[in-house]
N, C-alpha and C positions, 0 to 999 in steps of 0.2 A: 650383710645379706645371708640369705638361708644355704646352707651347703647342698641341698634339697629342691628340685623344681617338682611342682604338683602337675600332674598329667588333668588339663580340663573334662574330657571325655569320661575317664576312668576312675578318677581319684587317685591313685595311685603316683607313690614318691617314688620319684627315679634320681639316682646320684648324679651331679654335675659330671661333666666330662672327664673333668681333672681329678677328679677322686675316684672315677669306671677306670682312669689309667693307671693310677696306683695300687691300686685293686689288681688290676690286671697283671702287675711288674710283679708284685708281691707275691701274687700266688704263684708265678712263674719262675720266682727266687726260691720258694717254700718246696714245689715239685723239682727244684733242681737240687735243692738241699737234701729233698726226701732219696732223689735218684742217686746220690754221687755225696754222702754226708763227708767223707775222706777229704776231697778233693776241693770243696769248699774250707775245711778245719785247713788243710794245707795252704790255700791261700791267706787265709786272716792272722795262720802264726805266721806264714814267711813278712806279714805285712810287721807284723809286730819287731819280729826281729832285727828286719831292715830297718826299721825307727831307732831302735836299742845299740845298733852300730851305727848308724849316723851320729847318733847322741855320743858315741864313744870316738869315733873318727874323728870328729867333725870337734870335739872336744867342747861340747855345750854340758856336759857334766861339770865343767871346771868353774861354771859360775855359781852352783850352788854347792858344791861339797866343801867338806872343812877339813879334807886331807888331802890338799891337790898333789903332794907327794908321796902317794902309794901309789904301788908297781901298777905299771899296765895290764900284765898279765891279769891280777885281779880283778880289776875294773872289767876288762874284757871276759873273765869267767862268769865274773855278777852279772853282768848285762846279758850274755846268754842263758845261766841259769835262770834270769826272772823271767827268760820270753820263749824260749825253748818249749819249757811242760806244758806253753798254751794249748798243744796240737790235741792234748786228752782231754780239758777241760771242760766238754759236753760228755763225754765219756765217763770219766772217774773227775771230779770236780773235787772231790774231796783229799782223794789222793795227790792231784797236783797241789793242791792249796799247802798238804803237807811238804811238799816236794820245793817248794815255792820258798815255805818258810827259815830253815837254814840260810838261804843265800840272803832274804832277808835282814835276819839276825846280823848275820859279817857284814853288812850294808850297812846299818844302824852303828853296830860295835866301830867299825874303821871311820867311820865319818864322811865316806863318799857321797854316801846319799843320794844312789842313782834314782834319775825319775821312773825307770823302768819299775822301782818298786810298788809303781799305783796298780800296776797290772793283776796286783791281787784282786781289783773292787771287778775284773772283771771274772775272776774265778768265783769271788762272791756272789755276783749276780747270775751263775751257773748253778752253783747251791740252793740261792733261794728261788731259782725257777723250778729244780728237777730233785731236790733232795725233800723229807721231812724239816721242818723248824726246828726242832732241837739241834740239827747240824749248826744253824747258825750262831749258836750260844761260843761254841768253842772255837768259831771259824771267828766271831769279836775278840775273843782271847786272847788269839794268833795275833790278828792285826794289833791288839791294844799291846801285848807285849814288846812287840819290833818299837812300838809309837813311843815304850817305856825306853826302853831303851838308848834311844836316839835320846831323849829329855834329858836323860841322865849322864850319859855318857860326854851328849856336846848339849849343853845346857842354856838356851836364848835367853832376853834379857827381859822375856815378859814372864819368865816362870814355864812351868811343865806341862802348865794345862796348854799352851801353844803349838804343843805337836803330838798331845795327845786327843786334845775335843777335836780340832780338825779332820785327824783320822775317823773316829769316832762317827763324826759328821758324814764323810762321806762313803763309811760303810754303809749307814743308815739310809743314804737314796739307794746307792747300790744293791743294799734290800728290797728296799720298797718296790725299784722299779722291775727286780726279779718276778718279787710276790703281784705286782701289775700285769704283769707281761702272763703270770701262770694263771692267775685268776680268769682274765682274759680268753686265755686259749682253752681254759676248761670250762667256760661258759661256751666258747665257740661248737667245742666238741659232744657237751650237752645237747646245743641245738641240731645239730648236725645228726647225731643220736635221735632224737624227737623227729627231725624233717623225716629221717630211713624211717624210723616205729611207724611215721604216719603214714608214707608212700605204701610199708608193706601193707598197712590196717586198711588204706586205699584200696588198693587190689585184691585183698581179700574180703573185702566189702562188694566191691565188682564182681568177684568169681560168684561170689552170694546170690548179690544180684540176677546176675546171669543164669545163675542154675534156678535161681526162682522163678525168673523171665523163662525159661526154658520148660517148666513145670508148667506153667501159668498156660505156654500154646499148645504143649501136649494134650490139656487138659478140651482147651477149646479145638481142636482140632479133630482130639479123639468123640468132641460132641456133635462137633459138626460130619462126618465125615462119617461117624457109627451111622449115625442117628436117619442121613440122608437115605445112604447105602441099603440100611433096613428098610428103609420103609422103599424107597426103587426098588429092592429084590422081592418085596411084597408083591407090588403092585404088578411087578413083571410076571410072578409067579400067577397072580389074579389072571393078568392078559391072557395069559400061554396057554390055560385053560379054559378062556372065556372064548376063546377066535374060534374053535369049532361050533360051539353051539349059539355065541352070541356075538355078533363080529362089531357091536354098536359099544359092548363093554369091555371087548380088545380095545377098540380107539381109544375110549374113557381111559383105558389102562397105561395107555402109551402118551396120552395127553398129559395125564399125574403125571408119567415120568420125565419126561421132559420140563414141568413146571419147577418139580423135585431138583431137576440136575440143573435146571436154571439157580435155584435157589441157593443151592449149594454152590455154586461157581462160584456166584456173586458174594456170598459169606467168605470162601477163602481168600476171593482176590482182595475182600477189605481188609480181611486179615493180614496176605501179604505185604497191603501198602501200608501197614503198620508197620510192620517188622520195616519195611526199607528205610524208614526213618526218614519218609519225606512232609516237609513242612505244607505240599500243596498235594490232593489226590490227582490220580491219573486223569487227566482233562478224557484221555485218549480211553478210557478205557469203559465211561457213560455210566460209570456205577460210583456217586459217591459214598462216602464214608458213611454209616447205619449207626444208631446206638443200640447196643444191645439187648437183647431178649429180654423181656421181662413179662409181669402178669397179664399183661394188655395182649399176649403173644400166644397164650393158651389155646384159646379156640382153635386156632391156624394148627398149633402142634396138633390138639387131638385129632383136630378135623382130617391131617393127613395120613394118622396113625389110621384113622378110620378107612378112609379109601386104600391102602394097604393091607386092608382086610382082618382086625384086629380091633373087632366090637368095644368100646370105650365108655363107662357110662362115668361121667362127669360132677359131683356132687362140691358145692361152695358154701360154706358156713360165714358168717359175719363179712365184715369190710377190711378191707385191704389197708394198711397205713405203714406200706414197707419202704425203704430206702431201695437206691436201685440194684445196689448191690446185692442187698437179699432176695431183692425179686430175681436176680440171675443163678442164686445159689438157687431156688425153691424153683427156678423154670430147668434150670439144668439137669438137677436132681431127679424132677416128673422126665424131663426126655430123655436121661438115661434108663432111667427104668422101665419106660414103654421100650424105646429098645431093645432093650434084654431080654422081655416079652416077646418080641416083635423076631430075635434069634434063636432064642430057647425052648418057649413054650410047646413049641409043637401046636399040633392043627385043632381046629375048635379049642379056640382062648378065647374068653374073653376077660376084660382089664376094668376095674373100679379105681378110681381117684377120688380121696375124699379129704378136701383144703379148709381148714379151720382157721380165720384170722381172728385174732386175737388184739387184746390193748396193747398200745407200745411197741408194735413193730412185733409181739410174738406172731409165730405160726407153726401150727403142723399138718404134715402132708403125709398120707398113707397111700400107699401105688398094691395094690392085691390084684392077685390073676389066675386063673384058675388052670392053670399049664402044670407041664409035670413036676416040675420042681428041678429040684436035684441041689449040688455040692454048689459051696461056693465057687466064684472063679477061681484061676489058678495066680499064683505071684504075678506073672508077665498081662495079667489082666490091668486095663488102665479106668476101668468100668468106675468099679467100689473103690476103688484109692485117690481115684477124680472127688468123687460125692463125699467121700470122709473128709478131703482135704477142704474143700468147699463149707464144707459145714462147720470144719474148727476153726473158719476163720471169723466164723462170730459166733463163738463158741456153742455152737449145737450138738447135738450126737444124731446119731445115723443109725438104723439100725435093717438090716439085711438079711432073710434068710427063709428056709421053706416058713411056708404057714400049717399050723397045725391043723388044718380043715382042707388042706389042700394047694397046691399052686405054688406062690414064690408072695412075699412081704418085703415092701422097702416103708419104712415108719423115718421120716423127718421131723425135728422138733429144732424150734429156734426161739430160743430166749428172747426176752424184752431189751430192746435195745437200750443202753446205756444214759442217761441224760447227759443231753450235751452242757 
């Protein structure tokens, strides 16, 4: 059976139970190691040790050694010095393996031949998880020297090679499973490495986002919101003057504005049910969701710019063949500049618009007015840095500033759209 259950819903492989609890044990043994590494080294030598004097108490050395009459003492020094230097072993691995080898040597030379002496393959396997490979050349050395040793010294009746390939042999897993276990954990640490790089690439992807989403409603905001305001403080301005002498083009005045602040309510509030991130619009609130302004939406602009008092005259070259997109860049672009007009120019303006479409989604728009002119805006202006920003997003230029015959120039050009 598969170690792996597949999730029907999601696709998604989830670990069986029993390997989520291994898991679990593991990392829990890993953070207690990582908290308390001491205290852990001290339990696995005192285990060692205790084994290493049972073997000597308990007199199970007697059945394999070939000097069952050497002093106690010695046997009891060997069996300590082979389990004792465990406690460094993740430490200085190297250093005990040296520390290890003398008692070794007297182990092999007397013919005791405690089992404690396999406790090298576990210094071995501390080398070949935490040292360079070349340590392991002279750390075979060691071991093959002790394995020479013992062959020579008490000699079996199969020949030399019987206590030295053995050794040999099981340096060689004691290798491997070192160089397993590190390969392992430094693929773990790679991933681990990659999952952070992409969490941080995440969030800085998001912050991105965010500051672009954040440009994106400044943008619309500052057109909704200029754009309304000018032209209501127009029209208000029309009324103020018209209610003495004409009390029929006060009403007309206060009528626009009210239609004006309807219009505009209704633009923010779709805007805000944007931003809430709701999957349904306000049932509650009778305005759904609009798609945005485009060519078809001209008239309505000029038209209002006009009753705000801000003579408009209107000129269209060729046909329309824009994406919707660009029609919001080129409808944007015309409303911000009538309002600029609409704040700036001062009194007797009047404003010419002249819209050339072109093949392939080109177009350009020229906005002139015959107002006083004067400097650009200032930094904190969101006016010109809205319509730049709008324009390079398919790649057009913009271009801004008095006209030499008088008034204020905004020149739009948009490239041929790309073949899809």
């Amino acid at each position: 059976m598969d170690d792996v259950t597949e999730q029907p819903a999601t696709g998604a492989r989830t670990a069986e139970p029993l390997t989520q609890y291994v898991q679990r044990v593991s990392r829990r043994v890993r953070a207690f190691d990582a908290r308390r590494p001491l205290l852990w080294d001290l339990h696995l030598t005192g285990f060692w040790v205790t084994a290493a004097l049972i073997d000597y108490y308990g007199g199970g050395w007697l059945t394999v050694t070939r000097a069952p009459d050497s002093p106690r003492w010695l046997v009891l020094t060997l069996s300590l010095g082979l389990s004792v230097p465990l406690l460094w072993r993740r430490t200085h691995p190297r250093t005990v393996l040296l520390a290890l080898t003398p008692f070794a040597l007297v182990n092999a030379w007397t013919g005791i031949l405690l089992q404690a002496v396999m406790l090298h393959l576990l210094v071995v396997f501390h080398i070949a998880l935490r040292r360079p490979a070349r340590t392991l050349w002279w750390a075979a050395a060691l071991l093959t020297a002790t394995a020479t040793v013992t062959a020579v010294r008490h000699p079996q009746g199969g020949g030399p090679d019987q206590a030295i390939v053995p050794v040999l042999m099981t340096f060689a897993v004691a290798t491997a499973i070192g160089i397993t276990v590190r390969t392992r954990r430094d693929h773990t640490e790679t991933l681990e490495d990659r999952a952070r790089r992409l969490e941080i690439e995440r969030d800085q992807q998001a912050r991105l986002a965010t500051a672009a989403e954040r440009a994106r409603i400044a943008r619309e905001m500052h057109d909704i919101i200029g754009h309304n305001l000018s032209v209501i403080t127009g029209l208000a301005d029309g009324g103020k003057y018209a209610a003495a002498k004409s009390p029929e083009r006060a009403t007309q005045a206060l009528h626009a504005i009210a239609t004006t602040s309807r219009q505009a309510l209704g633009e923010l509030r779709r805007l805000l049910d944007v931003l809430r991130e709701e999957d349904h619009p306000d049932e509650t609130s009778g305005l759904p969701l609009a798609p945005q302004p485009g060519l078809t939406d001209l008239d309505q602009l000029v038209g209002g710019v006009r009753a705000a008092g801000l003579p408009v005259d209107l000129t269209v070259t060729g046909t329309p063949s824009l994406s919707p997109g660009r029609q919001l860049t080129v409808y944007r672009v015309l409303q911000e500049s009538l309002t600029n007009t609409l704040k700036h120019a001062g009194p007797c303006t009047t404003a010419h618009i002249r819209l050339s479409y072109e093949e392939r989604g080109a177009v350009t728009a020229t906005v002139t007015d015959t107002g006083r002119g004067g400097p650009a805006p200032g930094p904190d202006g969101r006016g010109l840095p809205g319509m730049r920003e709008r324009t390079a997003l398919y790649g057009g230029t913009l271009e801004a500033g008095p006209h030499p015959a008088g008034g204020w120039r905004v020149h739009l050009s948009l490239p041929e759209e790309p073949p899809q």
